[in-house]
N, C-alpha and C positions, 0 to 999 in steps of 0.2 A: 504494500500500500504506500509505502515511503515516495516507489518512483512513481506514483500515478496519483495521489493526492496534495493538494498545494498545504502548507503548515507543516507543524510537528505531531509525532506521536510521543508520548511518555506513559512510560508502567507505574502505577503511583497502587498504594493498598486497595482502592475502589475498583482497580481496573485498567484500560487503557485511555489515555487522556487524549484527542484529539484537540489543537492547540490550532487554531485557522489560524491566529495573526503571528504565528511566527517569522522571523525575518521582515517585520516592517522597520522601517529608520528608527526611530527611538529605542526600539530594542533593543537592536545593534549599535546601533550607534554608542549606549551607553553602557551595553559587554564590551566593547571594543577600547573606550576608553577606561572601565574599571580596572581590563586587564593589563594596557598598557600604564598607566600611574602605580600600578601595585608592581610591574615589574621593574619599573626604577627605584622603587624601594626596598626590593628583596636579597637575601644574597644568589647570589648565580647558582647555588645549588637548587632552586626551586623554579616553577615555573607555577602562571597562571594561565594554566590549560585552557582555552575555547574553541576544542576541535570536538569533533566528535569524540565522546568517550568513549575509551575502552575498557569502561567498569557500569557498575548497576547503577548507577547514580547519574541524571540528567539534568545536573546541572550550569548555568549557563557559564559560570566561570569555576573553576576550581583548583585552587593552590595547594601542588603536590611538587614532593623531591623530585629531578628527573630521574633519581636511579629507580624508585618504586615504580615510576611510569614503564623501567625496561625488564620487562617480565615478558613469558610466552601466555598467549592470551588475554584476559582482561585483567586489569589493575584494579588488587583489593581497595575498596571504598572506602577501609579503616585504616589506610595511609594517608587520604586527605587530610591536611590542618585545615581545609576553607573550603564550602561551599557556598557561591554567591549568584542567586536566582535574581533575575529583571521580572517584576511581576508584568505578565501578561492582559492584554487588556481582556481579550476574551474569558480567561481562567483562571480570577486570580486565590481563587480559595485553594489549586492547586499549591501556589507557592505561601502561602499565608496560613494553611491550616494542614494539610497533608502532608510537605517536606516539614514543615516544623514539627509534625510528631514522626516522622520519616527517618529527618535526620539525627536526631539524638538516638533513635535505637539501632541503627546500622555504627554510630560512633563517632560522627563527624562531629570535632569539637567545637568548631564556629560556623554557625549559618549567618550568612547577612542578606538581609531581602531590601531590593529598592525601587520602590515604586510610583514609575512613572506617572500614573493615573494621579498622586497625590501629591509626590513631590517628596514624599517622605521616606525614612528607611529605618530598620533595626537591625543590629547585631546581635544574635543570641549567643552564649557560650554556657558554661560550666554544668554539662549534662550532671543530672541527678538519677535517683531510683526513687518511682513513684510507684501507688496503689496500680496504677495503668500504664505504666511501664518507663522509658528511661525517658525524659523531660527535660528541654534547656533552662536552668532555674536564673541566669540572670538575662534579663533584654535592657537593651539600651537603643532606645528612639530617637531618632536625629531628624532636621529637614534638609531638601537639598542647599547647596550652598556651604555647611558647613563640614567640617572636617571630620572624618569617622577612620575608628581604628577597627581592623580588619584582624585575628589574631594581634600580630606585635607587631603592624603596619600599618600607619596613621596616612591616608589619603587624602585629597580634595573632592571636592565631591559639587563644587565649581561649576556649571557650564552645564548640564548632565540633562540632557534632554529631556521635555514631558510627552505627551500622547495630545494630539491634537484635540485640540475640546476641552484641558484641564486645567487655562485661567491663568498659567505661565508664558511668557514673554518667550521663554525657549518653544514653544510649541510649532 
């Protein structure tokens, strides 16, 4: 279906996610510049991947060592330090409710969601064990413009494009 339908697919706990507004410009646009600001700030052993994964985890950016990247087959999920979703205009409960209980129980120690639709974003980190199972217990809310720490990498977050219709001057 990949080569014959226009969007993404993503496997999320409900299912298979069909995603129509994948690859419109502000999505892109602002994977493209999360992953480049984050990569002047990291040491060269790591990279901020936005290729297609070679792990279970579909997320739009994702900062990993490149030695864990050089594996035969897909790259365990629980080598990520970062997974960083653009929330989608069409689905965003996808990235806002399903990766957020997703990713703390696969192991990923920082989610940061940022969404264009509002202009705003979070960092979650420090999974816990909950009655319902493993939970990011601290979140930190920011708007765009200002400066947000990613793991132990403080970015700008400057310029970061919205979705046409959301009352930003970027749009």
């Amino acid at each position: 279906m990949d080569d014959t339908l226009p969007g993404r697919f993503e496997i999320t706990k409900e299912g298979i996610v069909h995603d129509m507004a994948a690859g419109i410009g502000p999505h892109e646009l602002t994977t493209l510049r999360l992953r480049k600001r984050l990569e002047k700030v990291m040491p060269e052993e790591l990279v901020a991947h936005t290729g297609a994964p070679d792990v279970d985890v579909e997320g739009d950016v994702m900062v990993i060592a490149w030695a864990d990247m050089d594996v035969p087959g897909s790259f365990d999920p629980r080598t990520l330090i970062a997974a960083i979703e653009v929330v989608s205009r069409s689905n965003p409960d996808n990235d806002w409710v399903g990766k957020m209980r997703d990713y703390p129980l696969i192991g990923i120690p920082t989610y940061a969601v940022f969404d264009p639709r509002t202009g705003t974003r979070a960092v979650l980190t420090d999974i816990h064990t909950t009655p319902e199972g493993p939970r990011y217990a601290t979140r930190k809310d920011f708007v765009y413009g200002e400066d947000v720490t990613i793991a132990e990498w403080t970015i700008s977050t400057e310029g970061l494009p919205r979705y046409a219709g959301s009352g930003s001057p970027d749009s």
